[in-house]
Short mmCIF file of the C-alpha atoms (twelve columns), coordinates in Angstrom:
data_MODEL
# 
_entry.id   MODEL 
# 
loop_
_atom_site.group_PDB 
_atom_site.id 
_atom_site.type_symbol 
_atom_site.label_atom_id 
_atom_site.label_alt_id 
_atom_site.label_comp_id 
_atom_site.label_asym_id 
_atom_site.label_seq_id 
_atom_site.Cartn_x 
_atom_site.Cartn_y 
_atom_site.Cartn_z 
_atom_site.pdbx_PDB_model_num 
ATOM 1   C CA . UNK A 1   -28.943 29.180  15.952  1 
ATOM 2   C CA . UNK A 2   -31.812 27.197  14.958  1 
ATOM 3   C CA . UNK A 3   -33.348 24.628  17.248  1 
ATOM 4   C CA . UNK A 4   -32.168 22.234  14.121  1 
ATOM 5   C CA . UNK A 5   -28.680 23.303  13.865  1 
ATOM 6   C CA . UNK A 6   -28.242 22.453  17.737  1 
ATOM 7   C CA . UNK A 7   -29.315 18.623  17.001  1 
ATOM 8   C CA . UNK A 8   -27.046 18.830  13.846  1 
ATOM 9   C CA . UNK A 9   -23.729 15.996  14.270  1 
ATOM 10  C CA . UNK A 10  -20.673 18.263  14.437  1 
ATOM 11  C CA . UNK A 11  -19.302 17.500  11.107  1 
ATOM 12  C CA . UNK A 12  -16.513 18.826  9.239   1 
ATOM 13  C CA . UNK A 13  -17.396 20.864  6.192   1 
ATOM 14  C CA . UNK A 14  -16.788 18.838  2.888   1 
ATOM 15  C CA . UNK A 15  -14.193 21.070  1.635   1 
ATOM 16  C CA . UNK A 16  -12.194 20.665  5.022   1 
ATOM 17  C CA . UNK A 17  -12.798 16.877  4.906   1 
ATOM 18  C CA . UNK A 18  -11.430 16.869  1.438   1 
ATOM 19  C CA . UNK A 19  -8.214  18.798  2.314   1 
ATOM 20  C CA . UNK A 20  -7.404  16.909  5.481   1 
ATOM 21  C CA . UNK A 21  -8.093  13.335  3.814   1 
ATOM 22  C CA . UNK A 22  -5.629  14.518  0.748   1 
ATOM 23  C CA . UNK A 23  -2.690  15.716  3.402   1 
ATOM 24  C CA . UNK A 24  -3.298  11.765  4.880   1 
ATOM 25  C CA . UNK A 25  -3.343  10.732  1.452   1 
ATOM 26  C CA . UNK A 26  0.416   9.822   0.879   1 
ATOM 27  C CA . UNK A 27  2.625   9.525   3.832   1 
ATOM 28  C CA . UNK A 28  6.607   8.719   3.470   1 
ATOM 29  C CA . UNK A 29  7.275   5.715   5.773   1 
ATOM 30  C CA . UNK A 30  10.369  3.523   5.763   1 
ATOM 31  C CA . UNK A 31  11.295  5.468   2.403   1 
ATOM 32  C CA . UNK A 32  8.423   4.309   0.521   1 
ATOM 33  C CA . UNK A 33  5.272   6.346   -0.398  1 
ATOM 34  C CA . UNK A 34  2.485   4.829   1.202   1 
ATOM 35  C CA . UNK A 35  -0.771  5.312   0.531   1 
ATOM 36  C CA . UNK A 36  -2.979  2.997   2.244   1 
ATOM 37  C CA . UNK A 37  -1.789  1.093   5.184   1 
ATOM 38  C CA . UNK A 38  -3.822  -1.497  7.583   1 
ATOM 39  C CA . UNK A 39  -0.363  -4.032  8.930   1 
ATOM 40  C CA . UNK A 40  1.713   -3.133  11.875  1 
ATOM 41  C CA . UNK A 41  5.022   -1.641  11.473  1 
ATOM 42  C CA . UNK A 42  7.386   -4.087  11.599  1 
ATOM 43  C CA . UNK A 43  5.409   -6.140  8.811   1 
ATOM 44  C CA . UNK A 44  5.607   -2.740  7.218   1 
ATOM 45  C CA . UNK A 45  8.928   -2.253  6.942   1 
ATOM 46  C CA . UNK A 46  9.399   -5.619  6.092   1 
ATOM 47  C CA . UNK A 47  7.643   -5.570  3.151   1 
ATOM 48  C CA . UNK A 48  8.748   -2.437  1.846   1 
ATOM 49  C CA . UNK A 49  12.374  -2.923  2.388   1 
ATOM 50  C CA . UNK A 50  11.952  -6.373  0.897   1 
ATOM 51  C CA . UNK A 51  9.972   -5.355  -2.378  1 
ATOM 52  C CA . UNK A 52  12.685  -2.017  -2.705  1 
ATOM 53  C CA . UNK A 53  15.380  -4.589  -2.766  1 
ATOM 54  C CA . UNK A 54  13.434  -6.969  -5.067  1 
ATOM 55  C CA . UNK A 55  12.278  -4.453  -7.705  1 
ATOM 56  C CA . UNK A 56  15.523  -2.520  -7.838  1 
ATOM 57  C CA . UNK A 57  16.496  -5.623  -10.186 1 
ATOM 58  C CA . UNK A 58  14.091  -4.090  -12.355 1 
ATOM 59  C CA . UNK A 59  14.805  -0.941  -15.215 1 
ATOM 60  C CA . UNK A 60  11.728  1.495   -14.843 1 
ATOM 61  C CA . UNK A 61  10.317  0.186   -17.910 1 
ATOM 62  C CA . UNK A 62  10.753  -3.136  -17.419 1 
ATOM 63  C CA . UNK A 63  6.882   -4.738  -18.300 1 
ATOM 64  C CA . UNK A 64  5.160   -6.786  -16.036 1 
ATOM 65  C CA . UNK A 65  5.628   -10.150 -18.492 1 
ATOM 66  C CA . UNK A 66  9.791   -9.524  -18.086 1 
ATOM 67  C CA . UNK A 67  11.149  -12.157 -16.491 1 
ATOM 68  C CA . UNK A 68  13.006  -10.484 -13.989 1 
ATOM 69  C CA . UNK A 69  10.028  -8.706  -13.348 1 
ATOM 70  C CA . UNK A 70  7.982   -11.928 -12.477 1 
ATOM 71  C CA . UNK A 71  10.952  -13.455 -10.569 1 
ATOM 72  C CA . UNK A 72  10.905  -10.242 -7.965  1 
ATOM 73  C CA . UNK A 73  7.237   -10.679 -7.919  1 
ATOM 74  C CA . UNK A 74  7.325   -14.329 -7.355  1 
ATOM 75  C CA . UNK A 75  10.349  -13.680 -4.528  1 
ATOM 76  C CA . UNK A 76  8.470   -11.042 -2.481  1 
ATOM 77  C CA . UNK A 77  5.260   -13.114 -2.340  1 
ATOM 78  C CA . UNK A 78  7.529   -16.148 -1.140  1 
ATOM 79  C CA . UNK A 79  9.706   -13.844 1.682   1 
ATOM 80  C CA . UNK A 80  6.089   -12.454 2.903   1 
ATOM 81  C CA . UNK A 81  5.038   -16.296 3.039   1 
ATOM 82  C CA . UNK A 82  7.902   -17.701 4.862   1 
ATOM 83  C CA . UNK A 83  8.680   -14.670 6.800   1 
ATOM 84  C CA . UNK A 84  4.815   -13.999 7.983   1 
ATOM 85  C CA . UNK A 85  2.955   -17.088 6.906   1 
ATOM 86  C CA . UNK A 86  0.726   -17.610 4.260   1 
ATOM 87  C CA . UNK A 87  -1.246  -16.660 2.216   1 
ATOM 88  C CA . UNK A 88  0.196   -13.274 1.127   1 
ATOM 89  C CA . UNK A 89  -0.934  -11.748 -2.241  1 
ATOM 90  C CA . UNK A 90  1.494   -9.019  -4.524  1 
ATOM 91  C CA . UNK A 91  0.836   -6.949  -6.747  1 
ATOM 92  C CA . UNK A 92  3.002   -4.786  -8.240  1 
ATOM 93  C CA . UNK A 93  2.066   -1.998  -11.177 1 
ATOM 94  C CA . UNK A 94  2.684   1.607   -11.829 1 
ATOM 95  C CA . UNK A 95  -0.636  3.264   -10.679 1 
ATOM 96  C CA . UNK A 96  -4.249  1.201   -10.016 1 
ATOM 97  C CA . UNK A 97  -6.639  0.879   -7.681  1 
ATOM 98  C CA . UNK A 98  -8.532  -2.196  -6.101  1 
ATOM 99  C CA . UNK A 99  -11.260 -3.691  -3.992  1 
ATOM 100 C CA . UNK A 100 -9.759  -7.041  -1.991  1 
ATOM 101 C CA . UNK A 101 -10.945 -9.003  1.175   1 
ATOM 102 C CA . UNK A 102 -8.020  -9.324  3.409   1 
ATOM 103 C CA . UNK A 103 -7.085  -10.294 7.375   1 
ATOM 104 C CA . UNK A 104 -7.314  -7.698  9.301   1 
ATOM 105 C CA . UNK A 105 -3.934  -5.545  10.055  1 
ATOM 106 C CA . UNK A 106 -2.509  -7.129  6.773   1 
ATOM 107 C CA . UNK A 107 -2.550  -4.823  4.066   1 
ATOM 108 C CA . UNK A 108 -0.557  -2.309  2.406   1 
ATOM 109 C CA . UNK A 109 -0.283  -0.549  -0.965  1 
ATOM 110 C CA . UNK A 110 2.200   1.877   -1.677  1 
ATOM 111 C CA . UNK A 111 5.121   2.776   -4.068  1 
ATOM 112 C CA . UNK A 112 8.592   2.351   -4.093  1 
ATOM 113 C CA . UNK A 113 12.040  3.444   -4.992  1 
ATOM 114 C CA . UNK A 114 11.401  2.939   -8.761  1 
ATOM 115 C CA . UNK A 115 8.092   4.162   -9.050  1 
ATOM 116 C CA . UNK A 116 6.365   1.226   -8.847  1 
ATOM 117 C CA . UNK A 117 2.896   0.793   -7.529  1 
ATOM 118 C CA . UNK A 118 3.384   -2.453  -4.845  1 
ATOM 119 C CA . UNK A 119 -0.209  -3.973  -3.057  1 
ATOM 120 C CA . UNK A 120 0.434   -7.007  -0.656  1 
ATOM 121 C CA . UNK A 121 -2.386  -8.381  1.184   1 
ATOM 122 C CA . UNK A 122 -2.800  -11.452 3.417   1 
ATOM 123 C CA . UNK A 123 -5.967  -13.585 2.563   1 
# 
């Protein structure tokens, strides 16, 4: 070995990056799929047992603009709010992605029972 590869970081390979940060990728916690988590677990299972419950109200191809749709929306942003102060944020979809500010330990995105895509953050 080169003087060069001595001083060389120990680094994982990008291929075995890749596979290990896809195997982390989507983990099944408190029946949910959950694919990014920063909230501790009892705020976890809160909101995913909560938004389960709220959305199972809702047919699979209900649209976002259904009322009953907006009115489990509306009710898990309001049980987050009473039940760990505010200011909590939902969103709730079928697949996206997004960029948000957020307290720290207070976000979570993953997807529940009926397939829906659920983000709740704390601002």
């Amino acid at each position: 070995t080169s003087a060069t590869e001595k001083n060389r970081p120990n680094r994982p390979s990008k291929d075995n990056h890749s596979t290990m940060s896809k195997t982390k990728e989507i983990q099944l916690i408190f029946g949910a799929e959950v694919k990014s988590v920063d909230m501790p677990d009892d705020i976890l299972k809160d909101a995913i047992e909560f938004s389960s419950a709220a959305l199972k109200e809702c047919s699979t191809d209900a649209e976002p603009c259904d009322p009953i749709f907006k009115a489990a929306i509306r009710s898990i942003k309001e049980h987050m709010d009473e039940t760990w102060k505010p200011n909590w944020q939902v969103i709730v979809g079928r697949n996206f992605g997004s960029l948000v500010n957020h307290e720290a330990k207070r976000f979570a995105y993953f997807y529940v029972n009926c397939g829906r895509a659920v983000m709740v953050y704390k601002t």
